[in-house]
C-alpha positions in Angstrom: 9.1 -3.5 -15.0 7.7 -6.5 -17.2 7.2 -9.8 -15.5 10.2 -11.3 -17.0 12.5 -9.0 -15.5 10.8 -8.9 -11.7 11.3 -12.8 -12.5 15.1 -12.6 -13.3 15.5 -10.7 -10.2 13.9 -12.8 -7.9 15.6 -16.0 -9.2 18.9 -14.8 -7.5 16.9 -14.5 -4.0 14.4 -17.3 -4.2 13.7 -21.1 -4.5 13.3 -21.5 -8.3 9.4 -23.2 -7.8 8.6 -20.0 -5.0 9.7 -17.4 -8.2 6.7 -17.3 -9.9 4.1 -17.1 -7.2 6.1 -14.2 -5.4 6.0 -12.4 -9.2 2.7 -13.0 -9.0 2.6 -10.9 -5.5 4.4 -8.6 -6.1 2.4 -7.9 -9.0 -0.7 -8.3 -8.1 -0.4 -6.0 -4.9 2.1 -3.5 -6.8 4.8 -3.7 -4.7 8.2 -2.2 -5.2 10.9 -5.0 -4.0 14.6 -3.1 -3.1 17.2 -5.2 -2.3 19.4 -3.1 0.5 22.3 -4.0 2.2 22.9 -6.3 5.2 21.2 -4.7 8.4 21.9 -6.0 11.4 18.8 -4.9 13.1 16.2 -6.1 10.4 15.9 -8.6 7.7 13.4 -6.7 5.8 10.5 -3.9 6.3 7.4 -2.6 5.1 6.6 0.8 4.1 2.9 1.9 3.3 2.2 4.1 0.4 2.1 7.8 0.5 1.2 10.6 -2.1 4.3 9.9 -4.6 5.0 6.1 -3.7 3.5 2.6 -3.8 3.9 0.0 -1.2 7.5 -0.3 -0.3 9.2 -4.1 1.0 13.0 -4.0 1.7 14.7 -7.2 2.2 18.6 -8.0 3.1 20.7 -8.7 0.1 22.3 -11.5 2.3 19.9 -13.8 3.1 19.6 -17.2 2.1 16.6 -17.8 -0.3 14.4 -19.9 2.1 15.1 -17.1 4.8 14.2 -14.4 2.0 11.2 -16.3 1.2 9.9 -16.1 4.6 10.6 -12.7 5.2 9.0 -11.8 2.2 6.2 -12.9 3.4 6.3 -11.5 7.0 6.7 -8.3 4.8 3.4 -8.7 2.9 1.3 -9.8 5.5 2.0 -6.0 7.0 0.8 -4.8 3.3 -2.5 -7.3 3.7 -2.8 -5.6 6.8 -2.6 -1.6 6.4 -5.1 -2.9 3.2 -7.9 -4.4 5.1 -7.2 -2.2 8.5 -5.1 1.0 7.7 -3.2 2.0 11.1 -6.2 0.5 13.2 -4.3 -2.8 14.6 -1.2 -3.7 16.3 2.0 -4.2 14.1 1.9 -7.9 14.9 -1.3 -8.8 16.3 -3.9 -10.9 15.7 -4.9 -9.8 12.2 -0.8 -9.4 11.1 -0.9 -13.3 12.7 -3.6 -14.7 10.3 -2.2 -12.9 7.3 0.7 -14.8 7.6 -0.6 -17.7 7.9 -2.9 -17.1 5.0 0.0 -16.5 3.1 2.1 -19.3 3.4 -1.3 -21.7 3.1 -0.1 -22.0 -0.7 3.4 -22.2 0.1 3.2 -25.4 2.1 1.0 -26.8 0.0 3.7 -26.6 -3.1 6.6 -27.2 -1.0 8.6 -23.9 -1.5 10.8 -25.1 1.9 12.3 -28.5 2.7 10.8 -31.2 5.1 13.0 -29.7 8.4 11.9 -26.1 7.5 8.5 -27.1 7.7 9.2 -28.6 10.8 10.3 -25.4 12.4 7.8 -23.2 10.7 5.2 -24.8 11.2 6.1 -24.6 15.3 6.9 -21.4 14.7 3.3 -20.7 13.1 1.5 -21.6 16.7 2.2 -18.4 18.0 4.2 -16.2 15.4 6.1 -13.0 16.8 7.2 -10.0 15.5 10.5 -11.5 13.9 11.2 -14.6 12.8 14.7 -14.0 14.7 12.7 -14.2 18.3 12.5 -17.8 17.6 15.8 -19.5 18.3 14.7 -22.9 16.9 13.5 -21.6 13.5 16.7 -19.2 13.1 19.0 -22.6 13.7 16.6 -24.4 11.3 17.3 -21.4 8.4 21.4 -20.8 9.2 21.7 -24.1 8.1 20.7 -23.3 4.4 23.5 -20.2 4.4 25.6 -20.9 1.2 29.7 -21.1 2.3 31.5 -20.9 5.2 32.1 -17.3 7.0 35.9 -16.5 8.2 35.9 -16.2 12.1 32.0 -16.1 12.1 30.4 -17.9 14.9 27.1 -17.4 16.6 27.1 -15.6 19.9 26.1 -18.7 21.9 28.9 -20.7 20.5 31.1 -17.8 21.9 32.4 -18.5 25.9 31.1 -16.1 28.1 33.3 -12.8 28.5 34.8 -13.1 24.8 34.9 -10.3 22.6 33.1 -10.0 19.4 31.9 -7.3 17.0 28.2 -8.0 15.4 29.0 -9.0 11.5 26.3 -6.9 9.6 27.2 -3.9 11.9 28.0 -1.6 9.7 29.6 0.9 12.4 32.3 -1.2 14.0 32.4 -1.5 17.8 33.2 -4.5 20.3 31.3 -5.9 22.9 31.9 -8.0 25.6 29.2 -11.1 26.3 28.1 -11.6 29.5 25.3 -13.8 31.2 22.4 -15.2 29.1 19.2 -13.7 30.3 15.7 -15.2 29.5 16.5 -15.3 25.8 19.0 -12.9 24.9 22.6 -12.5 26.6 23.7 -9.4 28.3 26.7 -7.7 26.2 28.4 -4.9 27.0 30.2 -2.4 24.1 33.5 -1.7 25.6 34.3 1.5 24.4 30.6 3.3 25.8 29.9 0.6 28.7 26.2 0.8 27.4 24.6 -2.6 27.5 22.5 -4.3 25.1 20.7 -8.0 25.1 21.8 -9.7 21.8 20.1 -13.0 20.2 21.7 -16.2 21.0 22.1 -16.7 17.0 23.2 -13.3 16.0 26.2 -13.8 13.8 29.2 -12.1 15.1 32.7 -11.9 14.2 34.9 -13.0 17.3 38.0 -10.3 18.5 39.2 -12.1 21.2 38.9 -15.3 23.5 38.9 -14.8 27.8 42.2 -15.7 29.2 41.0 -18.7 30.7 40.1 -20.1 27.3 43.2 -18.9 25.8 45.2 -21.0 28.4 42.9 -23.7 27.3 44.0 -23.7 23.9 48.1 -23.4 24.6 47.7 -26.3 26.7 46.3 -28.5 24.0 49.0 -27.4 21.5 51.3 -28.4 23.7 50.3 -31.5 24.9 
């Protein structure tokens, strides 16, 4: 693919002034980009080489292009990685840690993300973890850069507790009930298994139905 066209592509995904170093990334370290689909249990992922394939990033179609930005990055500080260090260090160790902050050195300096990005990355940067998502603050600080308003799309801590809701980049469509906020995550039960799962405060979710009590809430202040 010529460097005009790995360009074009990333124009629709990107900052414009981040577009030409990422080419030059991509390039550099041969790296096939694929757009997939919204998942709703990754943003993106790395896949070493192997006898018939180069290295391999995937990155949500969906994201906003500061949030694509970033996880591009996340993505290629795994590549940096299984370069220098093959299968030798933990996913998101030390090594993984000063990667990425190696990488986005140049990206602060030329201001690829706004002042209150910064902010939150730069936080964030003190003790990066395995997803950018595990850091509540920095996933409030990126949401706010999402282009439109979603329909009935709320995120689970604006939810009451006991509502139902069905996660919105699920592809397979099932409801879940929310239930008490643990350490970080809150406790939500899928209704038709009764399996539980712990679901980020800031996952985006599509809301099914309001408890009664709120419900009540809401015909009295039509009413009055």
């Amino acid at each position: 693919m010529r460097r005009e066209d790995i360009q074009n592509v990333l124009a629709k995904y990107l900052p414009h002034n981040a577009v030409e170093t990422c080419a030059d990334w991509l390039i550099g370290y041969k790296v096939k980009l694929k757009i997939t689909r919204s998942r709703a249990s990754r943003y993106g992922d790395y896949t070493s080489p192997t006898h018939n394939s180069g290295h391999l990033i995937t990155i949500n179609h969906n994201l906003n292009k500061y949030f694509f930005l970033l996880t591009l990055i996340h993505e290629l500080a795994h590549l940096l990685c299984h370069e220098k260090y093959h299968r030798a260090i933990s996913p998101h160790g030390m090594q993984w840690k000063n990667e990425f902050i190696r990488l986005l050195d140049p990206v602060s300096e030329r201001k690829f993300f706004p002042p209150d990005l910064v902010h939150a990355i730069s936080r964030y940067m003190n003790n990066p973890a395995a997803s950018s998502c595990s850091d509540i603050n920095l996933m409030r600080a990126l949401k706010k850069y999402d282009e439109g308003e979603k329909k009935n799309i709320y995120h689970l801590e604006d939810l009451p507790e006991h509502s139902v809701f069905g996660l919105a980049d699920e592809k397979k469509r099932r409801h879940y009930r929310k239930g008490e906020k643990l350490r970080k995550r809150f406790r939500c039960m899928e209704i038709r298994s009764g399996n539980e799962y712990l679901v980020s405060p800031v996952a985006e979710v599509e809301l099914i139905e309001m408890p009664k009590t709120e419900q009540k809430k809401v015909v009295q202040l039509t009413v009055f």
